[in-house]
C-alpha positions in Angstrom: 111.5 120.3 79.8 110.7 117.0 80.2 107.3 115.0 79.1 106.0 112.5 81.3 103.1 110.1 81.7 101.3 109.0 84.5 100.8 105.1 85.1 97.9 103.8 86.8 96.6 105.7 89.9 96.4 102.2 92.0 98.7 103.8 94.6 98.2 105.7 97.3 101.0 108.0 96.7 100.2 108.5 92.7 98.2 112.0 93.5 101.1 113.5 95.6 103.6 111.8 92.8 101.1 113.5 90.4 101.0 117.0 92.7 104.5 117.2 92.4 105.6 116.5 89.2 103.2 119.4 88.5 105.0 121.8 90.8 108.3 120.8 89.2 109.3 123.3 86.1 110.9 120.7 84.2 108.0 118.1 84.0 105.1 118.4 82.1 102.4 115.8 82.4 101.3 114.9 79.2 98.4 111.8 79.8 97.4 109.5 81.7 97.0 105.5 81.2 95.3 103.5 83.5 94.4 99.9 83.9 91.2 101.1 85.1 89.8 103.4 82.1 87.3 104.8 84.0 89.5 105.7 87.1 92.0 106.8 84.5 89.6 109.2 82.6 88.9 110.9 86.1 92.3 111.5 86.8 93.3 112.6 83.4 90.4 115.1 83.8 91.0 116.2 86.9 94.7 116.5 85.8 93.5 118.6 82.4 95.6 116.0 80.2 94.9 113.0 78.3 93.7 109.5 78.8 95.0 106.8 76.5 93.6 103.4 76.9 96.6 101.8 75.4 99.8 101.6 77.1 101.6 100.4 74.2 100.3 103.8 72.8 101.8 105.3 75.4 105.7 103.7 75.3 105.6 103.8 70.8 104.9 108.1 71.8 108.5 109.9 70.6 106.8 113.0 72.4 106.9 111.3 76.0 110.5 111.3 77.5 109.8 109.5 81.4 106.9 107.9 83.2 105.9 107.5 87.0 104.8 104.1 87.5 102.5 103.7 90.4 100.2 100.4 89.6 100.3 97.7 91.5 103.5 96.1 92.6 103.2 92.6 90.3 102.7 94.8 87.4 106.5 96.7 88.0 108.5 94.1 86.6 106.5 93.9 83.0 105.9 97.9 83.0 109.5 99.0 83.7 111.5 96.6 81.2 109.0 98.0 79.1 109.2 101.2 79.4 113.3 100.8 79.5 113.2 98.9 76.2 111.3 102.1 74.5 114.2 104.6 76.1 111.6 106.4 79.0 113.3 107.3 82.2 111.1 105.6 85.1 110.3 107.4 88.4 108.5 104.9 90.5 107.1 103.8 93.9 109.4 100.9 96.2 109.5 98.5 96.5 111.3 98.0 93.0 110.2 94.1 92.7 109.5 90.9 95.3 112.4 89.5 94.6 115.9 90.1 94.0 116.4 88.2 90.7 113.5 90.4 89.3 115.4 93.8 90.2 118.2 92.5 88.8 116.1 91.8 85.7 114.5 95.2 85.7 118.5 96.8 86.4 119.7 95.2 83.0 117.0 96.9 81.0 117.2 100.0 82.3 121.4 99.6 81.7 121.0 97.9 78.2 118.5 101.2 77.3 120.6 103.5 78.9 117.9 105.2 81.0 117.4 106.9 84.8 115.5 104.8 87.3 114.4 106.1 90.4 112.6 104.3 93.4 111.2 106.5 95.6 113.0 106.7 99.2 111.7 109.3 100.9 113.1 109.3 103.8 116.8 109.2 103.1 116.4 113.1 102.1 115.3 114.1 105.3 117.1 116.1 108.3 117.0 114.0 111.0 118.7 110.7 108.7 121.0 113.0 107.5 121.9 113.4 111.0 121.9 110.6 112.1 124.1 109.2 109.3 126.7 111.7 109.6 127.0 110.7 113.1 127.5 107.0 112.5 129.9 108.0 109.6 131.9 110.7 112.3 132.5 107.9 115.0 130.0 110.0 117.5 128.3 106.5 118.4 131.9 104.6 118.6 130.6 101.1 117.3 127.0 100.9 116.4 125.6 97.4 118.1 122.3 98.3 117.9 119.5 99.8 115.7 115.9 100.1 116.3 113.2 101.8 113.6 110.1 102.0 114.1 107.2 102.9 111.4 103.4 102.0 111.6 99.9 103.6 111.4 96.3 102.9 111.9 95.5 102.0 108.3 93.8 98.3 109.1 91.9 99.9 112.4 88.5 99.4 111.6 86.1 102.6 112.4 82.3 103.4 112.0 83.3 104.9 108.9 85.3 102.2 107.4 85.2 98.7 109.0 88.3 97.5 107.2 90.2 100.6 108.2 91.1 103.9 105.4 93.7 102.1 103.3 92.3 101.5 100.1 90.8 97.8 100.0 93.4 96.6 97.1 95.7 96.9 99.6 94.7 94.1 101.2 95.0 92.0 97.5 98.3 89.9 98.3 98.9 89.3 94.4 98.9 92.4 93.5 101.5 93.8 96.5 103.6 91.0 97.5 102.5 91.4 101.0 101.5 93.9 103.5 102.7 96.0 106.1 106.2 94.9 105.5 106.4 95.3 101.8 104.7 98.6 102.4 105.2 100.9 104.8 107.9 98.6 106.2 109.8 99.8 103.5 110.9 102.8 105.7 112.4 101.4 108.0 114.5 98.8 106.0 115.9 101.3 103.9 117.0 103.5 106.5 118.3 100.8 108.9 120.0 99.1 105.8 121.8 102.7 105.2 122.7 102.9 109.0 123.7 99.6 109.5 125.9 98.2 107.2 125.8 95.0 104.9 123.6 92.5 106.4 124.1 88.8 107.2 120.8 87.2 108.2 117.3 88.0 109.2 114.8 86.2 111.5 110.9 87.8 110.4 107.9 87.6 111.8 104.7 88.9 109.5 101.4 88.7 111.6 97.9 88.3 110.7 95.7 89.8 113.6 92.8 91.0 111.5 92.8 88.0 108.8 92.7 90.6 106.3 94.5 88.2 103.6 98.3 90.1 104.2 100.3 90.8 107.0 98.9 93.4 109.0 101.8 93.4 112.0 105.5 92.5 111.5 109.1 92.3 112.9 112.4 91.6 111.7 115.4 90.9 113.5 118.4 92.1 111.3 122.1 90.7 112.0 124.7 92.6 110.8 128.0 91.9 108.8 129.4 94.1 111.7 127.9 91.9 114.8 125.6 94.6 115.1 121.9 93.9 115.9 118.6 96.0 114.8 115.1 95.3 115.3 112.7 96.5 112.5 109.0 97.0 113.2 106.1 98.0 110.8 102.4 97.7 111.3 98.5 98.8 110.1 97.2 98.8 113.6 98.6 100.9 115.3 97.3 104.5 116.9 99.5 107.4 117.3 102.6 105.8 116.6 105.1 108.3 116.3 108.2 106.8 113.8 111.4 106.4 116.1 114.8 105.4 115.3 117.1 104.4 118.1 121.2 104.1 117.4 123.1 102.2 119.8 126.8 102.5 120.1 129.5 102.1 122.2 130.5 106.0 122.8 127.0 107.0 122.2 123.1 107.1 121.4 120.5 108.8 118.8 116.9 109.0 119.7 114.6 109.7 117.2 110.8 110.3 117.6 108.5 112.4 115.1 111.0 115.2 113.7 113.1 115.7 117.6 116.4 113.9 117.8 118.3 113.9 120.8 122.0 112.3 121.0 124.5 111.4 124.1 128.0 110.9 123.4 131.1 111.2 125.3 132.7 113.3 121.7 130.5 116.1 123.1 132.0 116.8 126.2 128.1 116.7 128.2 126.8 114.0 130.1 122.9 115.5 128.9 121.0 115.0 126.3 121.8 117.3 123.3 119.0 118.2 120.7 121.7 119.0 117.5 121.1 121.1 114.8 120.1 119.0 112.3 121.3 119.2 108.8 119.0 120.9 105.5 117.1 118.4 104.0 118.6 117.3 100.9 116.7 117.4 97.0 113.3 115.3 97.0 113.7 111.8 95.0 111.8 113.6 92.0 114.3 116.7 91.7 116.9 114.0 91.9 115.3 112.0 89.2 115.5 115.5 86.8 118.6 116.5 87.9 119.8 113.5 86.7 118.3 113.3 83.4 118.9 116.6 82.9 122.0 117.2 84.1 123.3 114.1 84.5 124.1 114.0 88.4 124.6 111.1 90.7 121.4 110.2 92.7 121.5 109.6 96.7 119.5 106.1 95.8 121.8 104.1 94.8 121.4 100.2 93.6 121.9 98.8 96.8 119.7 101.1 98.0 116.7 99.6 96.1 117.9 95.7 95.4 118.8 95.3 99.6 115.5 96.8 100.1 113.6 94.0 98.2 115.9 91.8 99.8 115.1 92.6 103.3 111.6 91.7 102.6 112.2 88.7 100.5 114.6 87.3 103.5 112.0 88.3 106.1 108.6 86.3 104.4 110.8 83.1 103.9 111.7 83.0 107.4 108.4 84.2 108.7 106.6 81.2 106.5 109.9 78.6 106.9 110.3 79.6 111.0 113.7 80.2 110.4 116.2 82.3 110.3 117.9 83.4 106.8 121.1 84.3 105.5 121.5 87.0 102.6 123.4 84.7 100.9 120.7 82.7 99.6 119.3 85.2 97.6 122.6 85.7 95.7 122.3 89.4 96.6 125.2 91.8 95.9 125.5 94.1 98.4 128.0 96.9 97.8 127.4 99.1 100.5 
């Protein structure tokens, strides 16, 4: 059984972090810290645990072996190295850090402590990226030269009921997240894309203000690939209805994704049609990976390049968006090992 506390309910996803670290036999919540006491308090109560206005309080407790870090993004780097440095195992929301030099920085204390940190990457658990990874690795597409993903929602639509839209207003606070729809939900698609495609050599960004909201609220990323592929990454608040797609490109084949239905066309499956595959189980959620590796000392799916070329991504894309120009991965000194 492991102990856990909750930090900071800032996020969006902290009640369904919360909810399922509940429903998980190993983990037992054992308090809550918030930067916010009075949110904090609430939670704790609605939770049944405690509230402890001290973090410090929090880390020096023997009795707690993990937390799940979900305040705001600036805060990751100065949370996590200290939570590594008092030996708790860190379950936490992506993106890891803004930069790459401060993942690298939150990497070496979570080595030096000897700890399990996990970045949430939803996504790469489910059926129809399992799919469509498997296909890539088979050969089914022949060469890949082109990717396509697609993620977005109506957050930053304003309605009667909220004129600035239903994402919660700190959302909107670029200190605090880095950024906007990019850094945010354009996380998605940047994870999975990086997975499907390969190391990358350069991206061109654009990160769009429409609704002056103080972050970007509309963005696209044009990836080059090691491999001479191309994708085309595209993220936004504004947007009604949008199902998330992803489109593989290759030359013996194509995957089209929309919602949860995948269809695939390749000349290995001996049909000019369309073919909606049976798609593979989805695999452990990031959580019951997290466990499994504490506990049992299993390899997580996420690996390092997973979460460091995920930051990088987005740190490539705002300095060309701001410089108008297109930039390599090389500046950032970034390691990729995939």
């Amino acid at each position: 059984m492991m102990n856990v506390a909750l930090l900071s309910k800032w996020h969006v996803h902290a009640v369904d972090y919360a909810r399922e670290a509940m429903e998980n036999e190993a983990i037992t919540i054992k308090t809550v810290w918030d930067e916010k006491q009075e949110r904090g308090t609430q939670w704790a109560e609605e939770l049944g645990v405690s509230f402890e206005a001290d973090l410090q309080n929090v880390l020096d407790d023997p009795n707690i072996d993990g937390v799940i870090v979900t305040t705001a993004t600036d805060r990751h780097k100065e949370i996590i190295i200290a939570a590594a440095n008092h030996g708790k195992h860190i379950f936490t929301e992506k993106v890891l850090a803004f930069t790459v030099k401060e993942c690298e920085e939150i990497l070496a204390a979570v080595d030096r402590n000897n700890v399990q940190l996990m970045v949430n990457l939803p996504r790469l658990t489910e059926s129809f990226y399992l799919f469509a990874q498997q296909a890539v690795d088979k050969g089914l597409l022949g060469d890949v030269t082109y990717i396509r993903c697609r993620v977005a929602h109506n957050g930053s639509v304003p309605s009667e009921e909220n004129p600035k839209g239903w994402l919660p207003q700190h959302f909107y606070n670029k200190e605090e997240c880095g950024g906007g729809a990019l850094i945010d939900l354009g996380a998605h698609p940047i994870y999975l894309t990086n997975r499907l495609g390969g190391k990358v050599k350069a991206v061109s960004g654009k990160l769009n203000e429409l609704y002056k909201l103080g972050v970007d609220d509309n963005a696209i990323v044009m990836v080059e690939y090691e491999s001479g592929a191309m994708g085309m990454i595209e993220t936004g608040f504004l947007s009604y209805g949008s199902p998330q797609q992803l489109e593989l490109y290759g030359t013996e084949g194509t995957i089209m994704v929309e919602g949860q239905e995948v269809r695939v066309k390749s000349k290995h499956l001996n049909t000019e049609d369309w073919v909606n595959p049976e798609l593979p189980n989805p695999i452990s959620s990031n959580m019951e990976q997290w466990v499994d590796a504490i506990g049992k000392g299993t390899k997580s799916t996420v690996s390092r390049d997973d979460i460091v070329n995920l930051t990088a991504i987005n740190e490539a894309a705002v300095i060309s968006s701001k410089e108008g120009r297109r930039v390599q991965l090389s500046e950032l000194e970034v390691k990729q090992n995939i």
